[in-house]
C-alpha positions as CSV (number, residue, x, y, z in Angstrom):
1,X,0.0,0.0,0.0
2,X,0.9,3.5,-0.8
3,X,2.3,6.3,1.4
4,X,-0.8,8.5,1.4
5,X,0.0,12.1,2.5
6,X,-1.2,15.6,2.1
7,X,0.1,19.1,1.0
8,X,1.6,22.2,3.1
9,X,2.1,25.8,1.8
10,X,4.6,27.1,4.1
11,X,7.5,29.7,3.5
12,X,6.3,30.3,-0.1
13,X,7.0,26.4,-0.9
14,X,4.9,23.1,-1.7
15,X,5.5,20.6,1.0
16,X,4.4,17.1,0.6
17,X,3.6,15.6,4.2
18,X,3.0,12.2,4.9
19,X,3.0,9.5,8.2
20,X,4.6,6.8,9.3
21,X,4.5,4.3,12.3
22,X,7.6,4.6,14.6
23,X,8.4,0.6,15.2
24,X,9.7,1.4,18.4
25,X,6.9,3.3,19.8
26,X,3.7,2.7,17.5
27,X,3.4,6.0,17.8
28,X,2.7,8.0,14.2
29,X,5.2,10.3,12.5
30,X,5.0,13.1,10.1
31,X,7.6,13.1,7.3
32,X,7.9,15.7,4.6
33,X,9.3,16.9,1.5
34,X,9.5,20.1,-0.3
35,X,8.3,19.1,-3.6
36,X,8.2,22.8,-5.1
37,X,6.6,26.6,-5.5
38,X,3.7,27.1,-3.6
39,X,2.3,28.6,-6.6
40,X,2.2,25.1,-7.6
41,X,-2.0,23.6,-8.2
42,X,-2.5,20.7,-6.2
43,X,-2.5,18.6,-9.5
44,X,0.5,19.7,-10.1
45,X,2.0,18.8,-6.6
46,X,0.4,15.2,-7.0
47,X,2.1,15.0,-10.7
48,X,5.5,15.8,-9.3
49,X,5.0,13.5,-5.7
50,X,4.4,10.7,-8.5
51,X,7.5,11.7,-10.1
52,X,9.0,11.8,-7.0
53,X,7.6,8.2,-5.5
54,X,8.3,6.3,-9.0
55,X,12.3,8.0,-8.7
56,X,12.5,6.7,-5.2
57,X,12.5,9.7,-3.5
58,X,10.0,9.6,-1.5
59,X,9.1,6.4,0.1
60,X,5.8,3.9,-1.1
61,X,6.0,2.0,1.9
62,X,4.0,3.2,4.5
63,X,6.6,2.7,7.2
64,X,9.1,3.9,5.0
65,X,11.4,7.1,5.5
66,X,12.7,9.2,2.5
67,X,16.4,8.5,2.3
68,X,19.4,9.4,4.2
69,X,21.6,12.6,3.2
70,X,24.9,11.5,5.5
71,X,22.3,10.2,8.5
72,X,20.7,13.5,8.7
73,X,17.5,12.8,6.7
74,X,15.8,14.7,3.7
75,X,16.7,17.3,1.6
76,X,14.7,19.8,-0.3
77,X,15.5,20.2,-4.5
78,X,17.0,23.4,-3.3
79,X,19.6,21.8,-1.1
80,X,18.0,23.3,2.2
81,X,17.5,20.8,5.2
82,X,14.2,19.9,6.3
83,X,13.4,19.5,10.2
84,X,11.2,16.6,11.3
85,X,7.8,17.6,12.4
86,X,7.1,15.5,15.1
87,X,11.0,14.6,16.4
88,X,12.8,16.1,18.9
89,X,15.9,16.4,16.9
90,X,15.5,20.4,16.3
91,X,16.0,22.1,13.3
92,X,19.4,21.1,11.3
């Protein structure tokens, strides 16, 4: 089954946000990924997180995480680092 996620508009950008299961805990996760302008339609967004999914950046698996960049996490296409949502870890 499919990653199922929904869109954000923050800081002018497209984010694509989705959830995951934390094996550990059970308890759910929010990941995300800038996936473009905010100026973007939501059809467009979905075109390019299909883009995205078949290329392998962002996960299919529902308890999947977007890869690694040196065990940090994601990556936007711009090169800026994402923080995670629901994590403790602070912003990079």
């Amino acid at each position: 089954m499919a990653a199922r996620g929904w869109f954000r508009r923050a800081k002018g950008r497209l984010v694509y946000v989705w959830q995951i299961e934390d094996p550990k805990t059970g308890r759910k996760l929010e990941r995300a990924k800038v996936v473009g302008d905010a100026m973007l339609s939501d059809e467009e967004g979905w075109q390019l997180v299909g883009r995205m999914k078949a290329e392998g950046n962002i996960p299919v698996d529902p308890n999947g995480d977007i890869p690694n960049v040196e065990g940090f996490g994601a990556t936007s296409t711009t090169g800026n680092r994402l923080s995670r949502c629901t994590q403790s870890l602070g912003n990079y």
